[in-house]
N, C-alpha and C positions, 0 to 999 in steps of 0.2 A: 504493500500500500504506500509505503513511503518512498520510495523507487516509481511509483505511476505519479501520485500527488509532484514529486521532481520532474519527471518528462511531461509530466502536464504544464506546471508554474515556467519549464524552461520552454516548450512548444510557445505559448501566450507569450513570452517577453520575444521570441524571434520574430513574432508575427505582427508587434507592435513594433519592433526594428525597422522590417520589412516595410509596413505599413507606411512609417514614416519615412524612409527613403523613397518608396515608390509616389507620395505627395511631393516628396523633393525633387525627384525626375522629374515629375509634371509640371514643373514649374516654368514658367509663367502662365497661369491659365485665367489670368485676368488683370485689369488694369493696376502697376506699379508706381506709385507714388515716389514722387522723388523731394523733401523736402529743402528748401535752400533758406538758406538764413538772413536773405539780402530782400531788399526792392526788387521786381522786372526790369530788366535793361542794362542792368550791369555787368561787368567783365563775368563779374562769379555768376549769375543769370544767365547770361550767354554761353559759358561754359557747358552748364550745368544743360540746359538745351540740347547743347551739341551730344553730351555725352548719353542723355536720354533717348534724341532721334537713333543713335549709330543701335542702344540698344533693342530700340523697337525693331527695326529692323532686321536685326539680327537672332530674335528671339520670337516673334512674330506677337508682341502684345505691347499697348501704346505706354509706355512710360510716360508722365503726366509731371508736371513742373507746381511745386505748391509752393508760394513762398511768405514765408513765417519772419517779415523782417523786425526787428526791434529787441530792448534790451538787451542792446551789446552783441548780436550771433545768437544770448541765451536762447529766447524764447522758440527760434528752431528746431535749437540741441534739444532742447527737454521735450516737446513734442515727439521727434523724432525715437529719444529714449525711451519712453512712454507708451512707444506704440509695440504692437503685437509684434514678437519674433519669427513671422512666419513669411520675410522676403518681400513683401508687398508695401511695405514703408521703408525706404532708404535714406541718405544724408549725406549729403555733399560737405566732407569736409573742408575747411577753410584755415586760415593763419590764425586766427582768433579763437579757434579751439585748443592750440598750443601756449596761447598767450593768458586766455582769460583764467586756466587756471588756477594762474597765480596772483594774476591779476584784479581778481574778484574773490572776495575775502570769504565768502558766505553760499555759495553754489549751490542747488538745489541736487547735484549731480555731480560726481566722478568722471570724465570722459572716458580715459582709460579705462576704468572698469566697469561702463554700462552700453559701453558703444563695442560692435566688433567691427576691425577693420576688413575691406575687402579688397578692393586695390586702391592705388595710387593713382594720379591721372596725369599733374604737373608739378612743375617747380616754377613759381613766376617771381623773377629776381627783380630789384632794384635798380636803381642807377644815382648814384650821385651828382648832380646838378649843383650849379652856381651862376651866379650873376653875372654877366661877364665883368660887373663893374671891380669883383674882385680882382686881387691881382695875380693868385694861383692858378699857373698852367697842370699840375700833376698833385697826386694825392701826397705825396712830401710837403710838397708848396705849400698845401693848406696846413698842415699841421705845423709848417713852422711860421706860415703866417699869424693862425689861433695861437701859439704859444706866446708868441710877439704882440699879438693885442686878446689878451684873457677881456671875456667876458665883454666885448665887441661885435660876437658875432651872433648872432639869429639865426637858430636850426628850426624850420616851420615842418609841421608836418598836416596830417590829414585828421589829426584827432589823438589826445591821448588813448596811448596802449595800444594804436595801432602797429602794424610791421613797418608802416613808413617812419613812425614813432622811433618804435625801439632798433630798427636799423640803424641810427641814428645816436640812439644811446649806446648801442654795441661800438660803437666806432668810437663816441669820448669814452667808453670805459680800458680799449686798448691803446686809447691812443696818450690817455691822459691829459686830453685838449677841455676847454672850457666853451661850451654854448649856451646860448640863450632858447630854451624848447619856446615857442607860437603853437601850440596845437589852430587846427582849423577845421569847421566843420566839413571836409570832404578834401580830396586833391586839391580841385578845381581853382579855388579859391585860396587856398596855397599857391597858388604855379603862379596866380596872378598877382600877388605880392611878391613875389621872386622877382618876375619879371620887373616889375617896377621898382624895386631895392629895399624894398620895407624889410625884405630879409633876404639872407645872403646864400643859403643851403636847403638842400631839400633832398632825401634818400625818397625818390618820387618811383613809384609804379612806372618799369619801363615803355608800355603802351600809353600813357598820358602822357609821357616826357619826351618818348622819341620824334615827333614832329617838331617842338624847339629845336631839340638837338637839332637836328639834320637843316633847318633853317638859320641855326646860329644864333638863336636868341638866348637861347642857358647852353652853359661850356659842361660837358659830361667832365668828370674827374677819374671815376671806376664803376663799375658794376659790382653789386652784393654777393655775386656768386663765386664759389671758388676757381673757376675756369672763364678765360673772356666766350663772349658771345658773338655768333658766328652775324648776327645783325648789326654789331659795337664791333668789327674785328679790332679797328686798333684802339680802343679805349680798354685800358688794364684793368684786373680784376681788382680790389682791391686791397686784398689778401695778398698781392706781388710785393706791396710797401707793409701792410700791416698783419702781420705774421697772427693766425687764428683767423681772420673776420671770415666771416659767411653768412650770410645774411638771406635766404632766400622762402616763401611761402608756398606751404607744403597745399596742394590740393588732391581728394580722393573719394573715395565711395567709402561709409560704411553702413553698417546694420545695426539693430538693437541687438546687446548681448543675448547669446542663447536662438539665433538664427543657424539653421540648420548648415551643418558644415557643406553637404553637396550643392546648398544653392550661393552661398558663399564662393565654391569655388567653381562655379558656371560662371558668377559674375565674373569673378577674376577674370576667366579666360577669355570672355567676350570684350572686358575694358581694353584687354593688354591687346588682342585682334584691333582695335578698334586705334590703340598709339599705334599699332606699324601700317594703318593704311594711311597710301599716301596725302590723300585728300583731307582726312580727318586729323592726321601730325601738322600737315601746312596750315590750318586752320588755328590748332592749338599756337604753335609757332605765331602764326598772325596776332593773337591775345598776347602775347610773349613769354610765352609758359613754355618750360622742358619738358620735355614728354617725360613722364616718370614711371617707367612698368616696374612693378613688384609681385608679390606672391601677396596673400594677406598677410601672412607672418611677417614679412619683410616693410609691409607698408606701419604694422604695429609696431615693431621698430622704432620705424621714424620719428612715429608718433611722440612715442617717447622720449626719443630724446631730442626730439625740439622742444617737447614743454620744456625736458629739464632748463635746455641750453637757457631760454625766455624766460622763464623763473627767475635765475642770476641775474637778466638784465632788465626786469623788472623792477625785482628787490634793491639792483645798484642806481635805477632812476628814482626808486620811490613813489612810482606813480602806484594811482590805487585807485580803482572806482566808488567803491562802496564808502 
């Protein structure tokens, strides 16, 4: 009896195995939600589009754009988290789920441990900009310009605790230079006191910067990324002079924790299909994002240690929301 009662209990748990792999093969058998943490229209919106059309296609069911903007990225994440783990709510990771962390003293949520990563998509780097009224032709130049007049120069960004932000702190923290943070609410409006000299730096989103550049109105210095960029060939990384920096925003797909491993890794496979076609890379490329293929394990990773990296350079700016 206790040897039947055993192939009974083990029969029933294989068939609930089975069961739920055979829902997991089936997968996508109806419309996937993709939640994005932003406004319609922007870089991350447009991203997030593209990567959801390649899926629909590829999968044959429409992946759908929901976007949850406000409280800081939060109010996406925690929706997102919140919802059922059964591959039908996704989440478009961003810079701001590595930052806010630490950044926000009181989170309703863990990201690392309530979010499962699935792939990677891009790395969208920086660029450093100046006035040309400055007088720094190279990333030397500035630092020994800032050292020569401490607490002269104005570093604007797009908002505290942003990447444009803390790019920007990562640089005085290696660098040991002195600036003056402007947060502002957006780029835009950034670029446009730059431009007119209200302030002198800007670690600016390369797709919003690169048309100055290329007209001569802001003098590029470096890119945030550890390697130059095949768009900037001759503009240095800036990592060439300042030994550590790297600076670049991680974006990806993940899941609520506890989303079944085999649809997890269909995603994977159909993201990473989706970085080597050509059409779909030039596009990413066009945003100005590195195509960034991973495994999920490889993109949790990341995860991690960009919050760590942004934690330190939080904690060394001081900046706080809450």
């Amino acid at each position: 009896m206790v040897h039947l009662a055993r192939s009974i209990a083990l029969a029933v748990c294989l068939a609930v195995v089975a069961g739920g792999c055979a829902r997991a093969l089936d997968y996508p058998n109806r419309v996937v939600k993709l939640i994005v943490s932003y406004p319609a229209g922007g870089a991350t919106d447009i991203l997030a589009r593209l990567i959801g059309q390649w899926l629909s296609e590829r999968l044959g069911q429409q992946f759908i754009i929901d976007n949850r903007a406000g409280g800081g990225n939060n109010i996406g994440t925690e929706a997102a988290i919140n919802s059922p783990p059964d591959g039908y709510t996704l989440f478009l990771v961003n810079p701001a789920n590595t930052i806010n962390a630490t950044l926000y003293k009181k989170l309703p949520f863990n990201f690392i441990r309530d979010m499962a990563p699935v792939a990677g998509i891009i790395r969208n780097p920086n660029v450093m900009v100046v006035n040309p009224a400055v007088p720094a032709k190279t990333v030397a130049e500035f630092i020994a310009y800032a050292k020569a007049n401490p607490g002269k120069i104005n570093m604007a960004s797009s908002g505290t605790g942003t990447s444009i932000h803390l790019s920007g702190e990562l640089f005085k923290a290696l660098t040991g230079i002195e600036m003056l943070h402007v947060p502002y609410r957006g780029s835009a409006p950034a670029v446009t006191d730059l431009l007119g000299g209200q302030v002198q730096v800007l670690f600016d989103n390369l797709p919003s910067a690169i048309q100055h550049i290329r007209s001569g109105t802001l003098r590029p210095l470096g890119v945030t990324t550890a390697a130059r960029l095949d768009v900037l060939p001759d503009v240095p990384a800036i990592g060439e002079i300042v030994t550590g920096y790297e600076a670049s925003g991680i974006f990806g797909l993940a899941a609520p924790k506890g989303t079944p491993k085999e649809i997890i890794d269909l995603l994977n496979k159909e993201v990473n299909a989706g970085l080597k076609d050509p059409a779909v890379k030039e596009r990413l490329i066009e945003l100005g994002g590195i195509p960034l293929p991973t495994t999920p394990e490889e993109f949790g990773k990341i995860i991690a240690e960009e919050t760590e990296k942004w934690a330190k350079v939080v904690k060394f700016s001081g900046a706080s929301v809450d």
